[in-house]
N, C-alpha and C positions, 0 to 999 in steps of 0.2 A: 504494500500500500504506500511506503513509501515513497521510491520507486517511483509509483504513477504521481505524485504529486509535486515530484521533479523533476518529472516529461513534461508534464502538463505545465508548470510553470515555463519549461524552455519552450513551449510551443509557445503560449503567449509573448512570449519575448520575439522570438523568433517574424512574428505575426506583426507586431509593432513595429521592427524595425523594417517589413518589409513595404508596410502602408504609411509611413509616416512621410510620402510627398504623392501623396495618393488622395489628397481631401475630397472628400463628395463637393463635384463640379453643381451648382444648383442651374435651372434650365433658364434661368433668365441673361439676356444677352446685352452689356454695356463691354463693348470692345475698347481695350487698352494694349496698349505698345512697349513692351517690354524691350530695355534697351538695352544689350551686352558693348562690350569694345569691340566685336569684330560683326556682328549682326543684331537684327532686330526681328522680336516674335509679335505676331498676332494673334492675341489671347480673346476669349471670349467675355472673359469678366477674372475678377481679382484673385477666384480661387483657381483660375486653370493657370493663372501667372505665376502665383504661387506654388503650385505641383511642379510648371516647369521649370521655377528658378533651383526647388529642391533639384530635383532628377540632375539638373545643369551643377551642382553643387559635387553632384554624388557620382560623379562622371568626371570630378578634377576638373570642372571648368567655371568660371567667372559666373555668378548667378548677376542677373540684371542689376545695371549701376540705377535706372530712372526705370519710372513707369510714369507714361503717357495716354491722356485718357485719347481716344478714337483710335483706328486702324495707324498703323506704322505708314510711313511715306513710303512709294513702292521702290526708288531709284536706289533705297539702301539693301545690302543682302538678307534674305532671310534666314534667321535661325532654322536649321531642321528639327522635327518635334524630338522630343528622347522620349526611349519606350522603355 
């Protein structure tokens, strides 16, 4: 019984560190412009900016310097999503 009670905690751990740039996206849409040093993202609203600055963290690269509310300008590169 032990045992299972210290699986079960590694699983929660385990679980936590794998959703923690995973926030529930809600369906409403104010687009904002995420802006790194060598690209910019179009996000759909604050929390999908927020999942990709983690993922971009968690990937050894620069999470966004500014956020901009409406769509990015199109002449700059765009970020690729991280999965």
């Amino acid at each position: 019984m032990k045992n299972f009670g210290i699986v079960l905690i590694l699983v929660f751990l385990v679980l936590e560190i794998q959703g923690k740039c995973d926030l529930p996206i809600p369906e409403y849409i104010h687009p904002l412009c995420g802006i790194a040093r060598e690209c910019v993202f179009d996000g759909g609203n604050i929390e999908d900016i927020k999942n990709e600055s983690c993922r971009r963290r968690e990937q050894g690269k620069a999470p966004f310097l500014r956020i901009e509310n409406g769509y990015c300008e199109e002449e700059h590169t765009q970020c690729p999503r991280s999965n």
